[in-house]
N, C-alpha and C positions, 0 to 999 in steps of 0.2 A: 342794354344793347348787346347785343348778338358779338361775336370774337369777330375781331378788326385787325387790321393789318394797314401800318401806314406807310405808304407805297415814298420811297422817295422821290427827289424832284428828279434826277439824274433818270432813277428808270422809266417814269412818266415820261420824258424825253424822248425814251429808246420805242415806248412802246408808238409814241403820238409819230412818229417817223415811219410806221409798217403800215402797209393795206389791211385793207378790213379781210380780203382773201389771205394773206399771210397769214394772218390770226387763226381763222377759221383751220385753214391747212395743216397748222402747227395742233389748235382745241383736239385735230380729230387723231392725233399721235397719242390721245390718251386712251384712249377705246371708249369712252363714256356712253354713245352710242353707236348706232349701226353707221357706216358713211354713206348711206342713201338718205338718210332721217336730216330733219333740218333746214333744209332750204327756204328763202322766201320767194315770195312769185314775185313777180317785174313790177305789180303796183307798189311794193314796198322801196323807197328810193327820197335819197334825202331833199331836204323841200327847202334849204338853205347851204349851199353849197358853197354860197363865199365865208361863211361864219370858219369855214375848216373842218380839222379834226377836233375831236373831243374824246379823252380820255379822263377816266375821273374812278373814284370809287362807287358803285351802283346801290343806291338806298331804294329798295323795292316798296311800295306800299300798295295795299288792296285796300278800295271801299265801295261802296253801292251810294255815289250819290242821290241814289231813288230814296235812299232808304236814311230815318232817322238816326242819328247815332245811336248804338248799342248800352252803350255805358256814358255815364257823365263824367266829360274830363276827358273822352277818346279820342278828341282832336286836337286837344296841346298834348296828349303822350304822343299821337304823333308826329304834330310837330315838334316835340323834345328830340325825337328820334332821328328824326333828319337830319337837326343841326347838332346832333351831338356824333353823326357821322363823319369819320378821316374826309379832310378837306384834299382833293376838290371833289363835292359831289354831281353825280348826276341818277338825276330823281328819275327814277320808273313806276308811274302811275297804271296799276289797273281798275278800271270802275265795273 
C-alpha cells in the first residue's frame, strides 16, 4: 500500500464541521493549480443529502469493467487494498 496517514477522530471532526467551499477555498492557498481550473458544472450535486457530510480517507481504484482482468488474483489485490486502507474509507471508483 501506497504511504498512509491516519487521520485522527478529533480532526475528522474539525474537517466534517466545514463546507465543501471552505475546503476548496483553503486547497487553492496551495497554488497546485491555476484558480480558474477545477470547477464542477450544476449536474454534479449530491443525490443523498440527508445521509450528511462524509469525510473519510479517499482509496482511489481504476478498472474497465468491459474488460477481463489483466492478471489472475487482480481483484483480491484489490480488494486487499481497500481494506487495508486507514479507516474510515471512501471508495473512488473509476471505470
Amino acid at each position: 500500500m501506497g504511504n498512509s496517514m491516519q487521520i485522527s477522530t478529533e480532526t475528522l471532526a474539525a474537517l466534517r464541521s466545514l463546507t465543501t467551499p471552505t475546503v476548496s477555498n483553503a486547497i487553492e492557498l496551495f497554488n497546485v493549480r491555476p484558480r480558474n481550473q477545477g470547477y464542477l458544472s450544476p449536474e454534479i450535486h449530491c443525490l443523498f443529502p440527508d445521509l450528511g457530510v462524509m469525510v473519510g480517507h479517499a482509496v482511489t481504484v481504476r478498472f474497465a469493467a468491459e474488460q477481463p482482468a489483466t492478471r489472475s488474483g487482480s481483484r483480491y489485490e484489490s480488494w486487499k487494498y481497500m481494506l487495508e486502507s486507514p479507516e474510515p474509507r471512501v471508495l473512488v471508483l473509476q471505470d
